[in-house]
N, C-alpha and C positions, 0 to 999 in steps of 0.2 A: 667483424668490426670491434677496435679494442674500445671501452669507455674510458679507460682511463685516460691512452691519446688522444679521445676527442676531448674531454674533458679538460686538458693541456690545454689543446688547441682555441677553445671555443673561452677559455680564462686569460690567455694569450690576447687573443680577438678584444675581446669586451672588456678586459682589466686595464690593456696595457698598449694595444696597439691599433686602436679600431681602424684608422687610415691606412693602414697596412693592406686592411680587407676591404677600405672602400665602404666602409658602412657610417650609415649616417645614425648619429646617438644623438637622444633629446638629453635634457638637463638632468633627467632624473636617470639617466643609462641606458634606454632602452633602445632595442635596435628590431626593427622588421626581422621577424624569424625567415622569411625567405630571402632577403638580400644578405642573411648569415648562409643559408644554405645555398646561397649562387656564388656565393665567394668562397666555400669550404669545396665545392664543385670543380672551381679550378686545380684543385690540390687533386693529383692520382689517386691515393689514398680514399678520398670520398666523395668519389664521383656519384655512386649511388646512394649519399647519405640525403635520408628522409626526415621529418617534422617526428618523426616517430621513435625514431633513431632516437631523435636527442631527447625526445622525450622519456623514454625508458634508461638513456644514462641519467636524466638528471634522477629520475624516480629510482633506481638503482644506488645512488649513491648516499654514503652515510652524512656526506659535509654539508649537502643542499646549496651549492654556491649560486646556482642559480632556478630563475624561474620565467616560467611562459605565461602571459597574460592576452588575452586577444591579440593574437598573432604576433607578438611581440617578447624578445626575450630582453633578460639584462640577468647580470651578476650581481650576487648580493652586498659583496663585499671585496677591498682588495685592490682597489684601484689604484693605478700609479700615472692614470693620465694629465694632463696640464688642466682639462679643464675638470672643476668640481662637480661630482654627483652631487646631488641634492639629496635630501635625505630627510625624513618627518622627527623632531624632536619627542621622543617616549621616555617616561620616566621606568628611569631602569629599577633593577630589583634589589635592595637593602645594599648587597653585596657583588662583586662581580670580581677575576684573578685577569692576570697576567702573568705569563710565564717567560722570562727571559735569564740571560747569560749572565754568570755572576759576572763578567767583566764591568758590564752594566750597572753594576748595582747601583755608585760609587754618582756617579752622574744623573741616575735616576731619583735619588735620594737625595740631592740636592736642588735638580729642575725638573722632577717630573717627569710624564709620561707625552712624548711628541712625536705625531705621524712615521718620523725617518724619512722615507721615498714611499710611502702612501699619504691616503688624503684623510685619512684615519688612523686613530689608534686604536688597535682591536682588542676589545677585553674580554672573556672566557665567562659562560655562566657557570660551568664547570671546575673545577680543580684538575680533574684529570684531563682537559681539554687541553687546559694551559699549562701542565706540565709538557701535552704531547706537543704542543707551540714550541715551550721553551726548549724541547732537549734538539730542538731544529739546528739552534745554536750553540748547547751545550750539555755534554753528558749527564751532569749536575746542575738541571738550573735553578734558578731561585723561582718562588713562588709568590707574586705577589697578591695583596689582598685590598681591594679599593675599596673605599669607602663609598658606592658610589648613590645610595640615596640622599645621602648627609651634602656630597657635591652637589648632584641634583636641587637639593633644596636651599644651594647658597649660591643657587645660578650657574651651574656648569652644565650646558647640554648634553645628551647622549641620544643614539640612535640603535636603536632597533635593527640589528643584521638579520640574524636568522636566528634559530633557538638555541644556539648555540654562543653563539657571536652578538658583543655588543661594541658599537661604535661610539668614539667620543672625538672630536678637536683635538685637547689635549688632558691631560690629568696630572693639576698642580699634585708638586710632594707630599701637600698636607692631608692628604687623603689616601696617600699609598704607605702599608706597612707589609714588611719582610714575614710569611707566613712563617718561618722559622721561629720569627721574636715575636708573635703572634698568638699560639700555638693555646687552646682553651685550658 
């Protein structure tokens, strides 16, 4: 059994296609771990896939995109479905990065930081998290560096992904700087 194709599969499912599998999602993402494992059953591939299964990809993996709660999985992050996760407002930490494509800059330095085709904009607790974000899109990305307790405390929500990953709405300009012209 590979984890990584299930790990596809089951960010597939719960990120991007839940009707696809026929699984029914509450407001906050979360889907019966056995009506994921009767729809992943029809697939040849994992006929024999267990509660256990998945649970040792998830605990195997370094990204943690997802998690099981009484009987119940969802993704943590990532979503590009029509309807909204819901998501608890946490006040994030001083700082947080995003890493994208210089082509971007140019756009983001004028309006900010906006979902795209997610229901989030993902921000990095990391530097090196959001460099390995941004070289997604480009060899050289830029690195950026949000202000994001100073937003937080001038009314811009954020959320709480995983310890890795922080979630905002969007993130006006005036809180995003080029970690290049940054630099301590």
């Amino acid at each position: 059994m590979n984890d990584v194709h299930l790990s596809k599969l089951i960010s597939y499912a719960l990120r991007h296609a839940p009707w696809e599998f026929e699984l029914e999602m509450d407001a906050e993402g979360w889907v019966p771990v056995e009506q994921l494992i009767d729809a992943l059953h029809k697939e040849n591939d994992w006929k024999s896939l267990t509660q256990e299964d998945i649970q040792r990809m998830i605990d195997a993996s370094d990204k943690k995109r997802f998690e099981i709660v009484g009987g119940r999985i969802r993704a943590f992050y990532g979503h590009s479905i029509p309807m909204k996760i819901l998501k608890i407002k946490s006040e994030p930490p001083e700082v947080l990065y995003h890493g994208t494509a210089r082509r971007f800059m140019e756009s983001i330095m004028e309006n900010g930081l906006s979902p795209q085709s997610r229901q989030y904009v993902h921000l990095s607790q990391d530097i090196e998290t959001a460099h390995s974000v941004g070289k997604r899109h480009d060899g050289k990305p830029c690195i950026l560096v949000i202000d994001s307790l100073k937003a937080w405390n001038d009314g811009i929500p954020f959320y709480y992904g995983n310890e890795k990953v922080w979630l905002a709405d969007t993130v006006p300009p005036i809180y995003i700087k080029n970690l290049a012209d940054s630099r301590l």
